[in-house]
Short mmCIF file of the C-alpha atoms (twelve columns), coordinates in Angstrom:
data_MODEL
# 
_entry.id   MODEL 
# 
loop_
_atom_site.group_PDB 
_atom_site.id 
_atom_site.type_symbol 
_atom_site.label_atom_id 
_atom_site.label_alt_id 
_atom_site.label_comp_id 
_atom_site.label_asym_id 
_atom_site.label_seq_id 
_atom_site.Cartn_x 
_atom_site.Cartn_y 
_atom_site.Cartn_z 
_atom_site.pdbx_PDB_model_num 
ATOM 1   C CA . UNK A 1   1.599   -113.024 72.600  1 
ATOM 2   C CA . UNK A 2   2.700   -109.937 74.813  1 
ATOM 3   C CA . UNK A 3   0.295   -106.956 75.318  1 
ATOM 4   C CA . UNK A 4   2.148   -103.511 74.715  1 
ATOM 5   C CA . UNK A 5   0.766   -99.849  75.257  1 
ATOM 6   C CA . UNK A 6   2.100   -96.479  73.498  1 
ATOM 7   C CA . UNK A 7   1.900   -93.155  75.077  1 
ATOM 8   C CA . UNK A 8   1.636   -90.348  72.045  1 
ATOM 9   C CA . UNK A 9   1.492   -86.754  71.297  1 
ATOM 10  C CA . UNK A 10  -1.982  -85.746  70.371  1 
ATOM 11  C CA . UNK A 11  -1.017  -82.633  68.341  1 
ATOM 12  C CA . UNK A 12  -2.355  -84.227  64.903  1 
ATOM 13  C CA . UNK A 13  -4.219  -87.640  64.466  1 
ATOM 14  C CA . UNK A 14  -3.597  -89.599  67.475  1 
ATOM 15  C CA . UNK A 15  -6.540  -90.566  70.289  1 
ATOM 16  C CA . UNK A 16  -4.504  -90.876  72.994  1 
ATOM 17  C CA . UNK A 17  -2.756  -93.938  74.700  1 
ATOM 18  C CA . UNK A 18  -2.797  -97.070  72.157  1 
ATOM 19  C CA . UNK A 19  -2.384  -100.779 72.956  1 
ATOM 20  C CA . UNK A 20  -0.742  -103.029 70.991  1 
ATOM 21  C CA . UNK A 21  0.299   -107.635 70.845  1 
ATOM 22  C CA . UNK A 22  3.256   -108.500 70.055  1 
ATOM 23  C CA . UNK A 23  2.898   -112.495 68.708  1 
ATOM 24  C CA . UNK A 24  6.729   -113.516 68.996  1 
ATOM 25  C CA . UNK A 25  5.413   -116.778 66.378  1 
ATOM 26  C CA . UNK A 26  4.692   -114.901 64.052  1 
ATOM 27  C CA . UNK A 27  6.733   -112.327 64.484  1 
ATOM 28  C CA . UNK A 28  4.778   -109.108 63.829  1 
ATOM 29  C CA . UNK A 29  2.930   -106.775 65.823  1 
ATOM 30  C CA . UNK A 30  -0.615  -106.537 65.385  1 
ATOM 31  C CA . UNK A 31  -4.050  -105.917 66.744  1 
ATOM 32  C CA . UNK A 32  -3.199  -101.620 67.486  1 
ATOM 33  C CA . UNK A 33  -6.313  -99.500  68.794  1 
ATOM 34  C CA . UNK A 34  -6.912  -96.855  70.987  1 
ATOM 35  C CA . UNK A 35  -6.903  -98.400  74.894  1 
ATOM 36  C CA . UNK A 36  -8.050  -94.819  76.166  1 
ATOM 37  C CA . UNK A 37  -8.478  -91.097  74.870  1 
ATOM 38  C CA . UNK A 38  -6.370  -88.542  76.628  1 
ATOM 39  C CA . UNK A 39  -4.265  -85.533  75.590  1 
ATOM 40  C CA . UNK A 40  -1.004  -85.808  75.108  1 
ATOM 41  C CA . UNK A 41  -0.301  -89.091  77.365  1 
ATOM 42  C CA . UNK A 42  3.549   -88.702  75.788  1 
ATOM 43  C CA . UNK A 43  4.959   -90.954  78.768  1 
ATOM 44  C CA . UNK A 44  3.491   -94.256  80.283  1 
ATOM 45  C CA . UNK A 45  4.507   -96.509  82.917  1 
ATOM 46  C CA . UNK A 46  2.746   -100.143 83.845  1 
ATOM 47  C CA . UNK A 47  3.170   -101.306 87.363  1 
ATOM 48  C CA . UNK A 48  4.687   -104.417 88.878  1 
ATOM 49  C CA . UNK A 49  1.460   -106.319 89.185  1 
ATOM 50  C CA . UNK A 50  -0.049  -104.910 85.904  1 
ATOM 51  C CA . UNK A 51  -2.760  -104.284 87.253  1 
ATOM 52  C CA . UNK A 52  -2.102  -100.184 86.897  1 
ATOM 53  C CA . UNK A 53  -0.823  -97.770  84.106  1 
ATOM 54  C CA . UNK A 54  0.150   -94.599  85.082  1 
ATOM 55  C CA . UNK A 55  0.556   -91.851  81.957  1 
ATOM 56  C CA . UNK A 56  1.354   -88.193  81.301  1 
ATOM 57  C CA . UNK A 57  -1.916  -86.266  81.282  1 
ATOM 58  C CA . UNK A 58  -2.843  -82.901  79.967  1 
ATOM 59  C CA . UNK A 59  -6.499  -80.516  79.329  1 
ATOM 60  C CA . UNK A 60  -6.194  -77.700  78.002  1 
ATOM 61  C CA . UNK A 61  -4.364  -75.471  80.380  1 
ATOM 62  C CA . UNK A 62  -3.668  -78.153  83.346  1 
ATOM 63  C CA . UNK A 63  -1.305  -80.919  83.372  1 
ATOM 64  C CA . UNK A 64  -0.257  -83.856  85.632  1 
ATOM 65  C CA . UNK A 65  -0.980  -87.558  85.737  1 
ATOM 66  C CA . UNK A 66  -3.582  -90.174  84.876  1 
ATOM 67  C CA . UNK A 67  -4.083  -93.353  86.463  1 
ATOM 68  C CA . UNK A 68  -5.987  -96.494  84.690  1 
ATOM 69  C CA . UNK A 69  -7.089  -99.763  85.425  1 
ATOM 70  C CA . UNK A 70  -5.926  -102.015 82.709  1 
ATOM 71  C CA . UNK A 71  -8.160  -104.831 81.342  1 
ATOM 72  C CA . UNK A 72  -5.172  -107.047 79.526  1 
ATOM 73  C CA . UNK A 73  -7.797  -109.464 77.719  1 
ATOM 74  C CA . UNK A 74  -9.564  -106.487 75.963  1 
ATOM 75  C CA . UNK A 75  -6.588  -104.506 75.643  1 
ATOM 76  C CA . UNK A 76  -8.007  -101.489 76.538  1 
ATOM 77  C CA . UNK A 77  -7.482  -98.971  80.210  1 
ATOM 78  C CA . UNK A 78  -10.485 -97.769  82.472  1 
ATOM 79  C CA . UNK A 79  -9.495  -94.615  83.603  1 
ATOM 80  C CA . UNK A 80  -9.633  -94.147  87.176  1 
ATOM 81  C CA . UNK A 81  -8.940  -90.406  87.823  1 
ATOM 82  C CA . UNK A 82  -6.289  -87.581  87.412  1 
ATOM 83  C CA . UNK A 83  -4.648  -85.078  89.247  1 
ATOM 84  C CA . UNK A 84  -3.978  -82.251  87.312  1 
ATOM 85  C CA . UNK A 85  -2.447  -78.489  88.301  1 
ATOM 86  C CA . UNK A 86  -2.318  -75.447  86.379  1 
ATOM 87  C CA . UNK A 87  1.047   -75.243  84.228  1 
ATOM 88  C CA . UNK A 88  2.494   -77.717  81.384  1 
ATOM 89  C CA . UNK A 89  2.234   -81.729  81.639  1 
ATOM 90  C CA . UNK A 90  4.954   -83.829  82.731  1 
ATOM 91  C CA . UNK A 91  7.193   -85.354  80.605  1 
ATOM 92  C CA . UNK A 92  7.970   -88.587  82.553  1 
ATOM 93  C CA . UNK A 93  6.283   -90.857  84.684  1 
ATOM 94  C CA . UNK A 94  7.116   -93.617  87.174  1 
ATOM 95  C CA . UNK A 95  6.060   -95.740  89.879  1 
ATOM 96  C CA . UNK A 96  7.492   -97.875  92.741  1 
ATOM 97  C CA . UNK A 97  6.845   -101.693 93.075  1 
ATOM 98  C CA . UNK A 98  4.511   -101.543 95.353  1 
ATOM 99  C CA . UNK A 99  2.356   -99.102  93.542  1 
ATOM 100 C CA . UNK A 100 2.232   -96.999  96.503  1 
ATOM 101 C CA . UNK A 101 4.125   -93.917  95.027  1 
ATOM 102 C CA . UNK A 102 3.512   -92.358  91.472  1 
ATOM 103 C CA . UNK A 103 6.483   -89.791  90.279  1 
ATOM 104 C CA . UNK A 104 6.376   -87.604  87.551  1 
ATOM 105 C CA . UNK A 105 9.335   -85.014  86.061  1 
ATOM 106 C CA . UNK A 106 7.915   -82.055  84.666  1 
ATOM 107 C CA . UNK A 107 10.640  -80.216  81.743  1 
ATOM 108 C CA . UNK A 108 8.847   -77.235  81.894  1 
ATOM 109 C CA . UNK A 109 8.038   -76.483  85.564  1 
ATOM 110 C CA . UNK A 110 11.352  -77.609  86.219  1 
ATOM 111 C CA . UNK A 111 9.808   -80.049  89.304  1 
ATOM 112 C CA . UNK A 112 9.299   -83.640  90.622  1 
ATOM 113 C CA . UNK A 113 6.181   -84.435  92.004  1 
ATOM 114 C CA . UNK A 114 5.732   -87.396  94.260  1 
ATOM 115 C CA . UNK A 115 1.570   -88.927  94.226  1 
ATOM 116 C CA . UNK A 116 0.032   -91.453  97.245  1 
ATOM 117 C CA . UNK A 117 -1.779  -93.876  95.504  1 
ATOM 118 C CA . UNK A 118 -4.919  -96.312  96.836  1 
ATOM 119 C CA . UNK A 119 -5.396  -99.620  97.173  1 
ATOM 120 C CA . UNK A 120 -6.924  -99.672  93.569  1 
ATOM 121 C CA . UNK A 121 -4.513  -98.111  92.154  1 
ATOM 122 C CA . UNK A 122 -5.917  -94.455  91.722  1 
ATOM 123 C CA . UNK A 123 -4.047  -91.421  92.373  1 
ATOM 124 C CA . UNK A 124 -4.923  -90.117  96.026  1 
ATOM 125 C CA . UNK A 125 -2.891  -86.996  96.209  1 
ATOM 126 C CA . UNK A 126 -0.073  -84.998  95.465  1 
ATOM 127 C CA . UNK A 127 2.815   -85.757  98.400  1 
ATOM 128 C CA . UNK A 128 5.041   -83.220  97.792  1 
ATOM 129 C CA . UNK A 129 7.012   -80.959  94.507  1 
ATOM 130 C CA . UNK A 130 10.187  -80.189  94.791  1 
ATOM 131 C CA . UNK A 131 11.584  -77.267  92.174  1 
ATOM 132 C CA . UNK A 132 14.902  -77.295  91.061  1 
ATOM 133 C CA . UNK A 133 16.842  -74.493  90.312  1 
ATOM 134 C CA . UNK A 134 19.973  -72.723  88.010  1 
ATOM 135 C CA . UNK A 135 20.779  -73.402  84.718  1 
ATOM 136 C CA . UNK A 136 23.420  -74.691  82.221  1 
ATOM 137 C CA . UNK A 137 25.639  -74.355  79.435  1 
ATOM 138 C CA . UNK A 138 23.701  -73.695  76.346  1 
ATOM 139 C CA . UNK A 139 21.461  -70.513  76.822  1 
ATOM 140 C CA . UNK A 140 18.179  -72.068  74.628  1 
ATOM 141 C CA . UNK A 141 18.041  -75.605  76.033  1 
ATOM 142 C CA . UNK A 142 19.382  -75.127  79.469  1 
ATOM 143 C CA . UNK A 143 17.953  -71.309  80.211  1 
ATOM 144 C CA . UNK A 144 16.386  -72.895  83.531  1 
ATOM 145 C CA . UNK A 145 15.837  -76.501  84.919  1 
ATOM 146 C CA . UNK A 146 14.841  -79.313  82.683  1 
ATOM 147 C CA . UNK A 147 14.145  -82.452  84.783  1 
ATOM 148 C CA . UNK A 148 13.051  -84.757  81.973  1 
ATOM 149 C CA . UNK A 149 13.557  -88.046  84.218  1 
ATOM 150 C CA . UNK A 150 12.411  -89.138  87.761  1 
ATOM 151 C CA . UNK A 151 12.395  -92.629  89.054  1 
ATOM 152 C CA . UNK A 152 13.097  -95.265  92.036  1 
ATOM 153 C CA . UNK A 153 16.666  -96.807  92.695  1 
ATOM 154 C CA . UNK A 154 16.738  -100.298 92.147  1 
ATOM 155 C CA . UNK A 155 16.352  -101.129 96.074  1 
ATOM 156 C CA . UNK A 156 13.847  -97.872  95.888  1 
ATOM 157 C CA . UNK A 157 15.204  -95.595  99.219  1 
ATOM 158 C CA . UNK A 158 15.505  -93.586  96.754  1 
ATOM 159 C CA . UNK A 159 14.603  -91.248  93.986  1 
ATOM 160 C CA . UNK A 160 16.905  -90.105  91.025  1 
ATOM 161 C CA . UNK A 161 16.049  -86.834  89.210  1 
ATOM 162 C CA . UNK A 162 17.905  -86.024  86.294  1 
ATOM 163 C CA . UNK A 163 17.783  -82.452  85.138  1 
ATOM 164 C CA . UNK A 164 18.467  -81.747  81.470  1 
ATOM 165 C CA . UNK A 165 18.750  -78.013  82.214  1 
ATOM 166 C CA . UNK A 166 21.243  -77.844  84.642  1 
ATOM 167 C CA . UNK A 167 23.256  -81.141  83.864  1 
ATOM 168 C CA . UNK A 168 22.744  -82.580  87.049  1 
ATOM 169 C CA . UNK A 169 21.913  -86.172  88.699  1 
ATOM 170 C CA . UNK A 170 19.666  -85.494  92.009  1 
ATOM 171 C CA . UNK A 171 18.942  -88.119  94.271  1 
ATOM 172 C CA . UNK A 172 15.770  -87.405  97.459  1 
ATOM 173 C CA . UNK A 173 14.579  -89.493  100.183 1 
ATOM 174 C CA . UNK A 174 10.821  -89.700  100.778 1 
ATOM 175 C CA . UNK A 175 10.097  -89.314  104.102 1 
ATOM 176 C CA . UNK A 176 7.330   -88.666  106.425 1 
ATOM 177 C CA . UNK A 177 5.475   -87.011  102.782 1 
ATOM 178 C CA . UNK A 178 8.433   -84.749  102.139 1 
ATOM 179 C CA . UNK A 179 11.190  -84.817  99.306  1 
ATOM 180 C CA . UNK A 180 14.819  -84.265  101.159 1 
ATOM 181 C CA . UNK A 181 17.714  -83.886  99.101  1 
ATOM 182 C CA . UNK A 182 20.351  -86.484  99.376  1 
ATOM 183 C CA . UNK A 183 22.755  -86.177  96.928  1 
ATOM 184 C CA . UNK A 184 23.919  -84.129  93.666  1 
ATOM 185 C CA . UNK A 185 26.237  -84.975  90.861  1 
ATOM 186 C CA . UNK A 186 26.970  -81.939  88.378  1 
ATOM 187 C CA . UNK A 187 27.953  -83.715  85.038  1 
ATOM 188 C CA . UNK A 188 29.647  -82.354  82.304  1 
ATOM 189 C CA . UNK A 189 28.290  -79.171  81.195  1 
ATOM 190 C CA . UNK A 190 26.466  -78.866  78.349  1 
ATOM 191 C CA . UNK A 191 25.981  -82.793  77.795  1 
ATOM 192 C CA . UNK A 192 21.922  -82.406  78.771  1 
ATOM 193 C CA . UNK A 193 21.258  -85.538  81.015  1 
ATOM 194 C CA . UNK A 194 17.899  -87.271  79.741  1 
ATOM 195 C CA . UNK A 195 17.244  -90.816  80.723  1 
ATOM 196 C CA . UNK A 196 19.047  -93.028  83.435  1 
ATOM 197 C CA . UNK A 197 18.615  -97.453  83.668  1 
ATOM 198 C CA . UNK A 198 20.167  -99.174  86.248  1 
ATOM 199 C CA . UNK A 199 22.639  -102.184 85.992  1 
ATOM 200 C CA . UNK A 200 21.135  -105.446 87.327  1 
ATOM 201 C CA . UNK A 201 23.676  -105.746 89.547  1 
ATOM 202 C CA . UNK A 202 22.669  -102.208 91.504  1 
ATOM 203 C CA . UNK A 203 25.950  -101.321 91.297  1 
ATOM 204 C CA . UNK A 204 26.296  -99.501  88.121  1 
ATOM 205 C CA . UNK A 205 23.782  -97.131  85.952  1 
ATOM 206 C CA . UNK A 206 23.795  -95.437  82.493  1 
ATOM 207 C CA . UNK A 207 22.453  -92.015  81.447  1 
ATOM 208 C CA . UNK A 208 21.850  -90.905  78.283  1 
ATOM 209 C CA . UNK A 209 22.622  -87.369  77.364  1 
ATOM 210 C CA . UNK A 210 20.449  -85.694  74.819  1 
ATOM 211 C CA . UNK A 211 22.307  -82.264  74.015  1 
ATOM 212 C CA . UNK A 212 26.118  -84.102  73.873  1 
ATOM 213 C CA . UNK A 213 24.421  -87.681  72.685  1 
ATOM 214 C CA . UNK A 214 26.678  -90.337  74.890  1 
ATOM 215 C CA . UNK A 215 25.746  -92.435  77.258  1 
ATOM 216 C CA . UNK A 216 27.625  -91.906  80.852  1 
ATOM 217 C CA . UNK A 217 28.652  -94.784  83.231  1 
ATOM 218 C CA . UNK A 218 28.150  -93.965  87.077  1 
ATOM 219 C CA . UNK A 219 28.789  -96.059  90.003  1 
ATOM 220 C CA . UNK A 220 26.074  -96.025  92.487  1 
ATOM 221 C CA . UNK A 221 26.964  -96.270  96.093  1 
ATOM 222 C CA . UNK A 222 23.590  -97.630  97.282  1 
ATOM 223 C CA . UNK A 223 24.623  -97.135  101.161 1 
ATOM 224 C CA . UNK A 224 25.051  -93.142  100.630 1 
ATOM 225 C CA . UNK A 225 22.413  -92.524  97.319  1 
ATOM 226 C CA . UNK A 226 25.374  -91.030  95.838  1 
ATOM 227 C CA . UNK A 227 26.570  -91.380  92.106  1 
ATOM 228 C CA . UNK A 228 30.003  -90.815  90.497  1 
ATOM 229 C CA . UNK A 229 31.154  -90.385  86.650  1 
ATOM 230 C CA . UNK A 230 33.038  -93.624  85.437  1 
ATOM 231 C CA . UNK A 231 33.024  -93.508  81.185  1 
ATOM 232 C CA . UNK A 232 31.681  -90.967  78.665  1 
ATOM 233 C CA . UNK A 233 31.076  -92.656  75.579  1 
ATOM 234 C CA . UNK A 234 29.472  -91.118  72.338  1 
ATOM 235 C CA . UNK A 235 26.379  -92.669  70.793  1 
ATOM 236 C CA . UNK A 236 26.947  -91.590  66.696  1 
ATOM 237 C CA . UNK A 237 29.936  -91.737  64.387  1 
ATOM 238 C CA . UNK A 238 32.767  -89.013  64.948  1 
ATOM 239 C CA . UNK A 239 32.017  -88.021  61.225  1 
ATOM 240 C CA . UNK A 240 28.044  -87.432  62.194  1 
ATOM 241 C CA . UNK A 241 27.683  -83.528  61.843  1 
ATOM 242 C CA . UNK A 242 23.955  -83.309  61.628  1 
ATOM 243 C CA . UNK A 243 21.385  -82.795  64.583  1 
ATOM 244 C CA . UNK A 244 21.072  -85.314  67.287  1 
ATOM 245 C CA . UNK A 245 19.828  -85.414  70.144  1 
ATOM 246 C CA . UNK A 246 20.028  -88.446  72.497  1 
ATOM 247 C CA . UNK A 247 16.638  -89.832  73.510  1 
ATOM 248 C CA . UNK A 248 15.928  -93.570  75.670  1 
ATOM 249 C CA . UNK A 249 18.259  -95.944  77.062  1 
ATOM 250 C CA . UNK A 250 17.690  -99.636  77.902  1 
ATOM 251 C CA . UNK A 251 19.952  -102.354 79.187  1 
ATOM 252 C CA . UNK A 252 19.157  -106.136 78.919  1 
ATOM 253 C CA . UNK A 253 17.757  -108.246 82.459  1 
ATOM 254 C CA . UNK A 254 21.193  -110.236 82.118  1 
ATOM 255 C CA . UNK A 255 23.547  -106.829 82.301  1 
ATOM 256 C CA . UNK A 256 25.279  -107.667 79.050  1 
ATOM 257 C CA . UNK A 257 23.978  -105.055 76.610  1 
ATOM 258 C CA . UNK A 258 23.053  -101.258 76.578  1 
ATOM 259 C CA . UNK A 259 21.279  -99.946  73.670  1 
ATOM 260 C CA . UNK A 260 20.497  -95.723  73.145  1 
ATOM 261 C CA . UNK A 261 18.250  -93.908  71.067  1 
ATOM 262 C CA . UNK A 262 19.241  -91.400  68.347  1 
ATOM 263 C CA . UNK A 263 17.219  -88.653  66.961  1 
ATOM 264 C CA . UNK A 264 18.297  -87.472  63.561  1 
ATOM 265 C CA . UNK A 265 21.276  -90.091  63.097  1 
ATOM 266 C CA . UNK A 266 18.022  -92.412  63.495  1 
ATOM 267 C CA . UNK A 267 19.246  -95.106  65.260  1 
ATOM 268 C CA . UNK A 268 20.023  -97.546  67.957  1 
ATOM 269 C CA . UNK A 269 23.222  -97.653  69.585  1 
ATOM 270 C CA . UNK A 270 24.521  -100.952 70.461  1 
ATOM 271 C CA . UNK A 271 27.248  -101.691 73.295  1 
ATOM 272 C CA . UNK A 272 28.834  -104.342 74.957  1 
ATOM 273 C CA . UNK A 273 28.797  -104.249 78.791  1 
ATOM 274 C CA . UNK A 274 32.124  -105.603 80.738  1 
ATOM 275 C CA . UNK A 275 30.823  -107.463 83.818  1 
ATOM 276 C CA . UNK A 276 33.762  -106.551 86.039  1 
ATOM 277 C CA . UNK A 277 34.182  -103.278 85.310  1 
ATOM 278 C CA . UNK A 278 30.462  -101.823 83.991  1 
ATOM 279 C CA . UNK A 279 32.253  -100.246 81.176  1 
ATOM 280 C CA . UNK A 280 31.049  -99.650  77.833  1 
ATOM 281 C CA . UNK A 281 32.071  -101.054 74.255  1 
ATOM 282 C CA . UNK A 282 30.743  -99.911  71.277  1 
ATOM 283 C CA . UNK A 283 29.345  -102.795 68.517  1 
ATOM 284 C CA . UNK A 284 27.223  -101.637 66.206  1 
ATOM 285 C CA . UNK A 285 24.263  -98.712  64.985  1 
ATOM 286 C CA . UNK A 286 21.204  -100.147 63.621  1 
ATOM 287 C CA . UNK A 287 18.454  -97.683  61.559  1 
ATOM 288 C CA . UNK A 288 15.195  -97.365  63.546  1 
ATOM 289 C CA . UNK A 289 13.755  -97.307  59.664  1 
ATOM 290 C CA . UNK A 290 11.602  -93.897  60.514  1 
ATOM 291 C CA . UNK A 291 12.320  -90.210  61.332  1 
ATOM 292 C CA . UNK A 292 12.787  -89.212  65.733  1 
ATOM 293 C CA . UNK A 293 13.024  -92.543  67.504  1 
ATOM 294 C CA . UNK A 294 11.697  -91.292  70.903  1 
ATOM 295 C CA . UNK A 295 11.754  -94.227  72.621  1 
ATOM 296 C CA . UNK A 296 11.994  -98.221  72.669  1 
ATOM 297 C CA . UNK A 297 11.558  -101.159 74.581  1 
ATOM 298 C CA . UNK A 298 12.495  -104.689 74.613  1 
ATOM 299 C CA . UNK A 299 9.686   -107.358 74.782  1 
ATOM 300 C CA . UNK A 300 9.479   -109.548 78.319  1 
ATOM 301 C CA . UNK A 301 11.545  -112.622 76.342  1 
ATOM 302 C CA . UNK A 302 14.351  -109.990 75.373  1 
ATOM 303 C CA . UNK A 303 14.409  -111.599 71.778  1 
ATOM 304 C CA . UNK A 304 12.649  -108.962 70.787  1 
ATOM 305 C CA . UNK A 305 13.130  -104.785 70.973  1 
ATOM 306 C CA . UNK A 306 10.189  -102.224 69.301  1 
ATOM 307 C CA . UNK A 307 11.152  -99.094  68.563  1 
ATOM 308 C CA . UNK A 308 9.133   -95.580  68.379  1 
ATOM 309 C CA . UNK A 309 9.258   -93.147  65.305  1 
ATOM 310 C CA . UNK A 310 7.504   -90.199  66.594  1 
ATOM 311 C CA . UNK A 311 7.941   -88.105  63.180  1 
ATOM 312 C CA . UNK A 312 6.819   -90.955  61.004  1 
ATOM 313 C CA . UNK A 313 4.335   -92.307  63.424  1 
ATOM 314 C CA . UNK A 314 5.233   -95.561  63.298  1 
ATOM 315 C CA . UNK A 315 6.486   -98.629  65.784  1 
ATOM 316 C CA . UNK A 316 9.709   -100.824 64.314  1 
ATOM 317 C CA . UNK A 317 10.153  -104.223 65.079  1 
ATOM 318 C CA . UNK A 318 13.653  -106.070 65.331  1 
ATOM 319 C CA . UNK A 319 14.705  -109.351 66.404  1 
ATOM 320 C CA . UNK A 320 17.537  -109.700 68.773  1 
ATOM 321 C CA . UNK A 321 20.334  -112.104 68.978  1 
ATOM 322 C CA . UNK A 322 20.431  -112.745 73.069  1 
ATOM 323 C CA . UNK A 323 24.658  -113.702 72.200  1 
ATOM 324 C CA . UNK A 324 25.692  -110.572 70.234  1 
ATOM 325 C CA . UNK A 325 22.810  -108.366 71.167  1 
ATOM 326 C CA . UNK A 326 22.702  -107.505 67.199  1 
ATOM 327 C CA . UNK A 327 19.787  -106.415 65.911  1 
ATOM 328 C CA . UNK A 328 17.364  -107.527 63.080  1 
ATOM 329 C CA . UNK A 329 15.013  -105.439 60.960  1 
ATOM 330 C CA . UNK A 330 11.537  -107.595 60.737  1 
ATOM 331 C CA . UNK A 331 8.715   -105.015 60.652  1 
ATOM 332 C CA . UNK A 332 7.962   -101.299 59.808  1 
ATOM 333 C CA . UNK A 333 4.716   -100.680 58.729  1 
ATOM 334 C CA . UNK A 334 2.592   -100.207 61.854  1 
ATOM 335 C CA . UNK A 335 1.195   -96.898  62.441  1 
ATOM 336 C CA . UNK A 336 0.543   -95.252  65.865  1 
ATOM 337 C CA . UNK A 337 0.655   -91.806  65.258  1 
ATOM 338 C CA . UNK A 338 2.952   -89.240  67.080  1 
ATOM 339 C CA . UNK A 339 3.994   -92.106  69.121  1 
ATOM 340 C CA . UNK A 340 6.462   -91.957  72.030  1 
ATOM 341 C CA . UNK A 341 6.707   -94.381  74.455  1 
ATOM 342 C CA . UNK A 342 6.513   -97.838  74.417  1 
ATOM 343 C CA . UNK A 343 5.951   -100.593 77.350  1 
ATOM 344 C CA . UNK A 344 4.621   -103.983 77.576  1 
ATOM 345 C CA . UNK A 345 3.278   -105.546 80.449  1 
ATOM 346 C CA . UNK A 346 5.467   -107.675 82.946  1 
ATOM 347 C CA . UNK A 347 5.589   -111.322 82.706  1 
# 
């Protein structure tokens, strides 16, 4: 039985953040509530001890981040405090393995903000906001900076900013409380970068494009921070006409499998990982059976992946073969409303 949480929009129905099991006997997800009200938690993130989860906060005309306690046998999250600024939420939020440092990327403001935490977890202050500038291809979505993504590298000397707005991949080094800009990789324009995961090995990582919907292979020089383009691959059929937009992407603890999110084609993208070269195969699309899959995540045994409808509000089970990476439609009908995001705690 694995304990999962679900960050949501709050436009409609939905409370706030929800938790979830997952009972990998049976099969099915059960047991959903509300684990804490809050407007519009859209993105969560649990830390390495699970002892902390972090979420997208918003009242009224402030925005910024939450931070919880999380109580795993009750299922539900004592909130510990916020830090909030005038302006739009975040749309993304992270934090480092030692729990020390929250980040959040804010699409709106255009900015990454970097938190101090304390020893319990709670948010202490804000460390520093850095605001990106210029703009991209397409005049409505990229009019200004979009960073929709801001995270740790996998040995965490560094941050990674990706900026929907102005196609780039940003990488900072936190030091002495200040964000200092390390590197910059301009991608193709137009493609609107959204999400990046890193390859086990540390060598390789994969972003996901909303506006051009592929995913993009980078090599990651982990001495210098720096990035460069390796493979563009697209995430829907050639004969796909219809809106997309690209939305999470996941790859498996063993490096053999990438999966993408599709909203409009509906689905998950499935490819095949080469371990020499980090380059991408396609296999197969699988239907996300609901409307706007914003997010999904794989369960801590990896024979498992749930995905989130946000349209129809509803979290999609599969089973996964661990050989082919092929995925199995089990369960459909559980309802968290204007759901998003989707994490379970670590094992």
């Amino acid at each position: 039985m694995y304990l999962g949480f679900a960050g949501t929009y709050t436009k409609k129905e939905s409370k706030g953040i929800y938790s979830f099991l997952l009972d990998t006997k049976e099969e099915k997800i059960k047991a959903v509530k509300v684990a804490a009200e809050i407007s519009n938690p859209t993105y969560v993130a649990i830390s390495k001890d699970n002892q902390n989860l972090y979420s997208v906060a918003k009242d009224e005309d402030l925005g910024g981040v939450a931070a919880f306690k999380i109580n795993q046998e009750a299922g539900n999250l004592e909130e510990l405090n916020r830090k909030l600024s005038e302006g739009p939420s975040p749309c993304h939020v992270s934090v480092n393995g030692d729990r020390s440092v929250v980040l959040s990327a804010n699409y709106h403001r255009g900015t990454v903000d970097a938190y101090s935490t304390l020893t319990d977890g709670s948010l202490q202050k804000l460390i520093d906001t850095v605001q990106h500038k210029g703009h991209g291809l397409d005049p409505q979505r990229q009019e200004k900076p979009h960073v929709h993504f801001a995270g740790f590298t996998p040995d965490e000397k560094y941050i990674v900013a990706v900026d929907l707005g102005t196609d780039k991949l940003v990488t900072y080094r936190l030091e002495n409380g200040n964000l200092t800009e390390n590197s910059t990789l301009t991608l193709r324009p137009g493609s609107g970068p959204r999400h990046i995961t890193f390859h086990p090995n540390g060598r390789f990582a994969y972003i996901m494009t909303e506006l051009s919907s592929e995913v993009i292979q980078l090599q990651y020089h982990s001495n210098t921070g720096s990035f460069e383009e390796l493979q563009y691959i697209s995430t829907i059929p050639d004969d796909f006409t219809e809106n997309n937009q690209g939305s999470a992407i996941h790859i498996t603890k063993d490096g053999k499998f990438v999966y993408a999110a599709n909203r409009g084609h509906n689905s998950i993208a499935l490819f095949r990982v080469d371990e020499t070269s980090g380059n991408l195969t396609f296999v197969e699309h699988t239907s996300t059976e609901g409307d706007w899959p914003r997010d999904f995540v794989l369960d801590p045994t990896e024979r498992f992946l749930v995905a989130s409808n946000q349209n129809t509000g509803n979290l999609v089970l599969f089973k996964r073969d661990q050989q082919s990476g092929k995925l199995t439609y089990i369960q459909g009908n559980t309802t968290v409303p204007e759901v998003v995001c989707v994490k379970f705690i670590h094992e």
